[in-house]
N, C-alpha and C positions, 0 to 999 in steps of 0.2 A: 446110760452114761457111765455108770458104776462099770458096767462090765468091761466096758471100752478100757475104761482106768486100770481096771486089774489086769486088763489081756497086756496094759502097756508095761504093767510092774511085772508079770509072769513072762512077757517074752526078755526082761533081760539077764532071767537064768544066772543070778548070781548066788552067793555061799547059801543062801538062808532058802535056799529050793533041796539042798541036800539033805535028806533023812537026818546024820550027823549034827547039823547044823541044827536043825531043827530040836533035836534031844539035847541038845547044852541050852537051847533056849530054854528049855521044859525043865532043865534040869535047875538052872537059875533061878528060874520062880519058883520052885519045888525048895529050893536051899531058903530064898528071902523068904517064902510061907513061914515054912518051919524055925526060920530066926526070928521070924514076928511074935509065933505062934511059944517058942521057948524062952524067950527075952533076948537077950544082947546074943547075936552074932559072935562067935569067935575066929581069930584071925586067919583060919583058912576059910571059914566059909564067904569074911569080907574080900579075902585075896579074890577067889573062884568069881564071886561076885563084879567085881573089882574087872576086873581079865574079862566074863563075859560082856562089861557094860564100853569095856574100848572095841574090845573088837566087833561090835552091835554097831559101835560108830562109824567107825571105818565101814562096814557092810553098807549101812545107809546111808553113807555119801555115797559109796559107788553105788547103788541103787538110783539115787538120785540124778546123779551123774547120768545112768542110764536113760531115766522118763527125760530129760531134757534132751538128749542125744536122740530120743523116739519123737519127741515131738518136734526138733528141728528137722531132722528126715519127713516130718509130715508135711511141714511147710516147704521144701523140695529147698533148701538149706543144705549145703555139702558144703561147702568150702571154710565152716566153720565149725569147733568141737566143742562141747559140751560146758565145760570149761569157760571158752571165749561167750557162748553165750550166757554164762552165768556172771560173769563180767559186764556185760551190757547191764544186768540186771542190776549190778552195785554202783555203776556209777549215776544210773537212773536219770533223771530228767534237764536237772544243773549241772554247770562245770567242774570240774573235781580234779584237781592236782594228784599227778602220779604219784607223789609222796603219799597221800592220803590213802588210798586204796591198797598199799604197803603197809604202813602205821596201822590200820585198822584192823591187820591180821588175817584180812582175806588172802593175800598172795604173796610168795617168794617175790624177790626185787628181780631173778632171774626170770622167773614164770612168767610174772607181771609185765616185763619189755618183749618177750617171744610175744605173750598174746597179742597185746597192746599192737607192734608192732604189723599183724596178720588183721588186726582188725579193719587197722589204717589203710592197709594195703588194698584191706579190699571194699572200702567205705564205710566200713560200717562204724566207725569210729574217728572225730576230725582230731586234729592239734591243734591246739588255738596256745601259740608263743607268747608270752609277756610281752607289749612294748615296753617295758623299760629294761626287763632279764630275759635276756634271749632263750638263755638257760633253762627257764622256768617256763614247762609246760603244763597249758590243761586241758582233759578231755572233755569232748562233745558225741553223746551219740548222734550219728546222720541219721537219715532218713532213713536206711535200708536196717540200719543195726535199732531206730525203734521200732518199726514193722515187728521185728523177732524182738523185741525187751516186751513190747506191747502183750503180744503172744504167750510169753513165756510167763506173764504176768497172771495174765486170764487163765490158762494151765494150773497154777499154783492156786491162782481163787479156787478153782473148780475141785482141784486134789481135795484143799481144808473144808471144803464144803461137806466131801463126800466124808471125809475123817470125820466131822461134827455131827451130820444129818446123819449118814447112814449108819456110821460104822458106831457112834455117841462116845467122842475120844473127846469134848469139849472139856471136861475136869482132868483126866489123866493128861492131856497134851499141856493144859498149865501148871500139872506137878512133873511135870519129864523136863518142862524148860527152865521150872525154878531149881529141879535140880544140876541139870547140864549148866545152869547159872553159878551154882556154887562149885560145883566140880572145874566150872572153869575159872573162877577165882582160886581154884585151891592151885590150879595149874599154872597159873599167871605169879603166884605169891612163889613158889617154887624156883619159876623161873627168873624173875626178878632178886628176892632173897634167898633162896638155896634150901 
């Protein structure tokens, strides 16, 4: 099963397969060691720091982006992107106001009506109207778009599985999200107050 998973993360051949890529990562943990290891960090080595831990981000979404787009081609899935199916996955089992799924910071208001729209089109996603605001719509996954949330669901068990059991990330994965927790308050507090 492991292997399977890794052949899905190595066939999508993005930045963190390059040599390059691979030695700023090295060099990152080689810079935090050494600032553990001497006391306080100084301001180039937070910057350097700082610059490898977004651009890490960005890799791993596209990475991510990838294993769903391999796994919707497994399910013989075309007519939907990687994306749309990860959108299944937020609005989940209840009805959920387009509003909401904007507010929450998952999607552009633009992205948000492309997809939405493409979903609808091709069922995988219903409109369910207000009766009393016509205005006011909410979505429903159908039948064909839980089939793939279901999927994509079990995919994800299986990744964290393999991250906890085989790979023993169950402590680090809950310091990587208390920090991307606070890194995303510091981004949030920025964006709100300046």
């Amino acid at each position: 099963m492991r292997d399977a998973s890794m052949r899905a993360v190595e066939v999508s051949g993005t930045e963190t397969d390059r040599p390059d890529a691979q030695r700023e990562t090295g060099q990152a943990q080689g810079e935090a060691g050494e600032a553990r290891r001497g006391g306080d960090p100084d301001a180039a080595e937070i910057a350097a720091l700082y610059s490898d831990l977004t651009g890490l981000l960005e890799r791993l979404h596209r990475r991510h982006l990838d294993v769903v787009r391999l796994a919707l081609e497994g399910m013989g899935v075309t007519e939907i992107n990687a994306s749309q199916g990860l959108l299944l996955l937020s609005i989940g089992d209840g009805e959920v106001p387009v509003r909401d799924l904007i507010q929450r910071g998952y999607y552009q208001a633009s992205s948000a009506t492309y997809n939405i729209k493409k979903l609808v089109d091709y069922g995988y996603l219903e409109q369910i109207r207000s009766e009393h605001d016509r205005r006011a719509v909410r979505l429903r996954v159908g039948a064909p778009g839980r089939h793939v949330a279901d999927r994509l669901r079990e995919l994800d068990q299986r990744l964290a599985r393999i991250a906890v059991d085989e790979e023993g990330l169950a402590e680090p994965l809950q310091d990587a999200l208390r920090t991307l927790k606070k890194l995303d308050r510091v981004w949030a507090d920025f964006l709100n107050f300046g």
